[in-house]
Structure formats: structure tokens, C-alpha cells
C-alpha positions in Angstrom: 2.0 20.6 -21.8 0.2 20.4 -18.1 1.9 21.2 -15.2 1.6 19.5 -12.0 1.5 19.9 -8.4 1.2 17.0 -6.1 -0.4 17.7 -2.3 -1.5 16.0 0.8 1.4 13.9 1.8 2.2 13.9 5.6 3.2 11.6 8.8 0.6 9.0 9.3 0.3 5.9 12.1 -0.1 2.5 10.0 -3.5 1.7 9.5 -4.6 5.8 8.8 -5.4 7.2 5.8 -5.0 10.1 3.3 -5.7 11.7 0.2 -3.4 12.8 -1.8 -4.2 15.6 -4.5 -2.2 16.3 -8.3 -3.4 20.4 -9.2 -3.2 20.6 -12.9 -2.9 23.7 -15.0 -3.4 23.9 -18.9 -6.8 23.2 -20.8 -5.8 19.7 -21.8 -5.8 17.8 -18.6 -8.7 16.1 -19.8 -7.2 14.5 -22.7 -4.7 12.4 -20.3 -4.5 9.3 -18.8 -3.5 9.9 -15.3 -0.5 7.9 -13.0 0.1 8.1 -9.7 3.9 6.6 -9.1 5.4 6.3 -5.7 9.9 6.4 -5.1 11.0 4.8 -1.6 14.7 5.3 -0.7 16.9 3.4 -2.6 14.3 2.0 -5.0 13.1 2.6 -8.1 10.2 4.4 -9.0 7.1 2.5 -9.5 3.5 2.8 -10.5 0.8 2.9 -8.0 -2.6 4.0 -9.7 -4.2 4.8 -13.1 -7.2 6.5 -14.5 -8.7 6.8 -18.1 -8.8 10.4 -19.0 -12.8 10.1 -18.5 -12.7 8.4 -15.3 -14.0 5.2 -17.0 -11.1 2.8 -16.1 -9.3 2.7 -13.2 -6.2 0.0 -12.6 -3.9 -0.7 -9.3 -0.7 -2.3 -8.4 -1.2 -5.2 -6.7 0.7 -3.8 -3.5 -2.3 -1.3 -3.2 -5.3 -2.5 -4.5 -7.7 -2.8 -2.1 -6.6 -0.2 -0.2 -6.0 2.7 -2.2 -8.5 4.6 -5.0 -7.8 6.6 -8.0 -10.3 9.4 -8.9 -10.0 12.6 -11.0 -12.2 15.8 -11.6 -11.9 17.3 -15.2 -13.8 20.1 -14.4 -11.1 20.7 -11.3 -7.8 19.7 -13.3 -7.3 17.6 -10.6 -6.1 14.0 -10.1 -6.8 12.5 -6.6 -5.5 9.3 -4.5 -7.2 8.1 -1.6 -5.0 5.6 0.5 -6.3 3.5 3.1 -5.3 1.1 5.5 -1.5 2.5 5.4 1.2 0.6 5.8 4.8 1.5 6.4 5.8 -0.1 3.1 3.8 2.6 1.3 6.3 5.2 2.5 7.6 6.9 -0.4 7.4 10.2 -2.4 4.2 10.2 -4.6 4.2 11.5 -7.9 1.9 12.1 -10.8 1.9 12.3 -13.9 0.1 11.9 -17.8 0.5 8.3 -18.4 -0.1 5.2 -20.7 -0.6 1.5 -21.2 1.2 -0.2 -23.0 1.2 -4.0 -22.7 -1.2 -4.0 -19.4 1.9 -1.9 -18.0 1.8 1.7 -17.1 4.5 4.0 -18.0 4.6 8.1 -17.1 4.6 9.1 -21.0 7.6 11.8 -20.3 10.2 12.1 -18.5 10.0 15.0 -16.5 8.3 15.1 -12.9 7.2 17.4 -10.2 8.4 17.9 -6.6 6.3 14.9 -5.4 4.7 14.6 -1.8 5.8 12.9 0.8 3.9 10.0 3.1 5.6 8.3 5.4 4.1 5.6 7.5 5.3 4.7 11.0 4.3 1.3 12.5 
């Protein structure tokens, strides 16, 4: 099982940027496909960004694409997400997790999560 720990939310003035980091531990974090998922007040959670488990294929909600990059380090255990061009929309708690495709839909493939970070946008 890896463990996760998301980093590099903050405050941010529309049109800023930043990159937010997911800390793995375990050997294994190699072997997973990659989400990053994002939960606004009052709204369900939904998926942002996803990686291959080799880096190879990347994929983006419409909302972000454009704006915002998935990239990972294997030899790091870590999963990273560049956002650019915010916007106060993409306020939200960002959250990653081991995913999976199924149907050209992405789906965290359990159901536990960790504490998230938090970006908030201010126009």
C-alpha cells in the first residue's frame, strides 16, 4: 500500500501559479497510475490530472488543460502538479492518489485519501 502526502497548496492572486507536490512512501509507487483530484465546497470531488506509472501518458480535465501539467519522479516517489494561469474556480483541496482508466474516465482505485492541500484563488 503507498502512503501519501500532498504539499504546496497556498493563497494565490488569479493568474499566479504553483506546484503542488504528492510524497510517496513504499517501494511500489512506480507501479501506479497517478490522480490528482481537486473537492471545492459543497461539490463533489473530481479529477484534475493523470499520469501513466512511467510518465508515458499524461491526460487533463478539460477545466485545466492548458493550464495545468502532470509530472512524476519514480526515483523521488513523488507525483507533481504544476498549475498555471489560476483561476478562482480552481479553488479547492487537491488530492492524490493511485488511480485508473476505465472507459477514458479516471477513478482513484481506493477509497481512502490523505489530508489534501489547499489552493485558493482570489480574483
Amino acid at each position: 500500500q503507498v502512503q501519501l502526502v500532498e504539499s504546496g497548496g497556498g493563497l494565490v492572486q488569479a493568474g499566479g501559479s504553483l506546484r503542488l507536490s504528492c510524497a510517496a512512501s513504499g517501494r511500489t509507487f512506480s507501479n501506479y497510475a497517478m490522480g490528482w483530484f481537486r473537492q471545492a465546497p459543497g461539490k463533489e470531488r473530481e479529477f484534475v490530472a493523470g499520469i501513466s506509472s512511467n510518465g508515458g501518458f499524461t491526460d487533463y480535465a478539460a477545466s485545466v488543460k492548458g493550464r495545468f501539467t502532470v509530472s512524476r519522479d519514480n526515483a523521488k516517489n513523488t507525483l507533481y502538479l504544476e498549475m498555471n494561469s489560476l483561476k478562482p474556480e480552481d479553488t479547492a483541496v487537491y488530492y492524490c492518489a493511485p488511480s485508473f482508466i476505465h472507459g477514458s474516465k479516471w477513478y482513484a482505485s481506493s477509497g481512502s485519501w490523505g489530508q489534501g492541500t489547499q489552493v485558493t484563488v482570489s480574483s
